[in-house]
C-alpha positions, 0 to 999 in steps of 0.5 A: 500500500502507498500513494506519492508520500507514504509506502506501508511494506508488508510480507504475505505468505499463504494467500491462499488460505481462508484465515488471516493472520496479521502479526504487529511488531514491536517498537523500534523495530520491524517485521523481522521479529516474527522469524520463528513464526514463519514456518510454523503458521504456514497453514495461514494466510499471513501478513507480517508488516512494517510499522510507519516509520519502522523497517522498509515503510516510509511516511511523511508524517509523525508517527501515530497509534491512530493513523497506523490503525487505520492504515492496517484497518484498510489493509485488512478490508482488502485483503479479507473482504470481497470488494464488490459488495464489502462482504467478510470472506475470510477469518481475522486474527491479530498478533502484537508484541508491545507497540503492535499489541497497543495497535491491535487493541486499539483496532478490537475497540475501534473496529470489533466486527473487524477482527475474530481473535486478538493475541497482545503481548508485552503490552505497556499501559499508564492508568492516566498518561500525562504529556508532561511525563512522557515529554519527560521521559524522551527528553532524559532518553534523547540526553543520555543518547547524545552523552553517552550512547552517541559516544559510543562506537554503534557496535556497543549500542546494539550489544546492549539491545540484544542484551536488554532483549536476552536475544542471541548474537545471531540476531545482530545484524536484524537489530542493528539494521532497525536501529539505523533506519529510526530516524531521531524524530521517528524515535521521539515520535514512536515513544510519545505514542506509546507511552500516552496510549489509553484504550479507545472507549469503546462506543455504548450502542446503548446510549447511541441507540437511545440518542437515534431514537430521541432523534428519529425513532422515539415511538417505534416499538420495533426499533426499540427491539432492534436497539436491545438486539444491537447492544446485545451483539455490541456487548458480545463483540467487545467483552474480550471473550476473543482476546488474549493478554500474555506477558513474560513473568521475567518483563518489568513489572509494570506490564503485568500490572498493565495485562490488569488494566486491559482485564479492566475494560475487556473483562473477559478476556483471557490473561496469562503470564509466561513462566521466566519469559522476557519481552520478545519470548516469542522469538526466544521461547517461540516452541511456547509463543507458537502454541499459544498463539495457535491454540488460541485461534483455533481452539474455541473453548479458549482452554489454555490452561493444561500448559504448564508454562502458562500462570492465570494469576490475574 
């Protein structure tokens, strides 16, 4: 997808199968991270992309949560939608590591009937993101990047990437080749984002209903059956009952107490801690993340917990 200024770069394999699954990446980095999934989910059609501004996609604009979305709600409806008359022919599932789980959770509250199943990890979420704090907390990163990391040869920065990560020194070069092509605006831009997300309110068909009724309908008996059947469905569609919240018993904490949150809002959503796993476990412990991951989507009872390495603790 792109026009003139913007180019969205994406993989797909699979095309030809009937469910799709989108994989999301992770902050700073690129599609590259879903290596240990390539093969495993090769019975789906799958679209790994690029994030704006991350790996081989170029946007003129800043960074945004919200144009991102949108950008990947259009390419969901073309790819899963037949175009002559808008009708769903193929399942959805979204998959997202941190950034790209914010991304996916935002696409369940915006867009519900867009999306079957949703898969987050690592996902980090602030009770009440204020600007000041955020704007803080890039201006300390910036300043210990010019003092201290822009002194250093290039080399000790992606060691200490692939240290914080845990990940092996064969993902070096992957590392270093994201790192090189976030520019320092994209950078602000990018963590900005991140720390301010909240989850979009999810809109109550009940009070929309009530309003289009005051407007149009304020009599109509069969409209007000109508409306109780619509709120029915909108309830069902964004309870969680299709969403999946993971996080590494091993990641800070305050993404544990992030899975809480989002339990918050979708109340029947499914949350999990993996044992002794860190943030990006699904290239390390990919044998658990593959399962998981396949399971969820494929197994309707949503039973999870005959895996000893999962912990429902929340």
């Amino acid at each position: 997808m792109n026009d003139s200024k913007n180019i969205l770069y994406f993989e797909e394999e699979g095309i030809s199968n009937n469910e799709i699954i989108v994989f999301i990446h992770s902050n700073l980095l690129s599609n590259w991270i879903w290596i240990n999934q390539r093969d495993y989910f090769k019975d789906f059609h799958c679209i790994y992309l690029d994030l704006p501004n991350h790996g081989n996609s170029y946007f003129a604009n800043e960074f945004s949560i919200e144009t991102s979305s949108k950008i990947i709600k259009e390419l969901i409806q073309e790819k899963a939608y037949d175009s002559r008359n808008n009708n769903k022919i193929k399942k959805v599932n979204l998959v997202g590591v941190s950034l790209g789980g914010q991304i996916a959770l935002y696409l369940l509250s915006k867009y519900p009937a867009l999306v079957d199943n949703v898969i987050v990890s690592g996902v980090n979420l602030y009770e009440d993101p204020k600007e000041d704090d955020f704007n803080n907390v890039v201006s300390m990163m910036n300043i210990f990047k010019m003092d201290i990391l822009d002194k250093k040869p290039n080399k000790f920065l992606i060691k200490a990437l692939l240290a914080e990560y845990g990940l092996e020194k064969k993902y070096y070069e992957f590392i270093k080749e994201s790192n090189e092509k976030i520019s320092i605006e994209s950078f602000n831009s990018i963590t900005k984002e991140s720390l301010k997300f909240k989850i979009p309110k999810i809109e109550n068909s009940k009070t929309k209903n009530k309003n289009n009724r005051k407007n149009k309908y304020k009599n109509n008996k069969s409209n007000k059956n109508n409306s109780k059947n619509n709120n029915t469905k909108n309830k069902r569609d964004n309870n969680g009952e299709n969403l999946l919240v993971l996080f590494g018993t091993k990641e800070y904490p305050k993404v544990k107490k992030s899975a809480s949150l989002i339990k918050d809002i979708f109340n029947k959503a499914h949350v999990f801690g993996v044992y002794r796993s860190l943030h990006l476990w699904n290239i390390i412990d990919y044998e658990w993340f593959n399962e998981v991951v396949k399971d969820f989507i494929c197994n309707k009872s949503y039973n999870l917990n005959n895996k000893d390495y999962l912990i429902e603790d929340i």
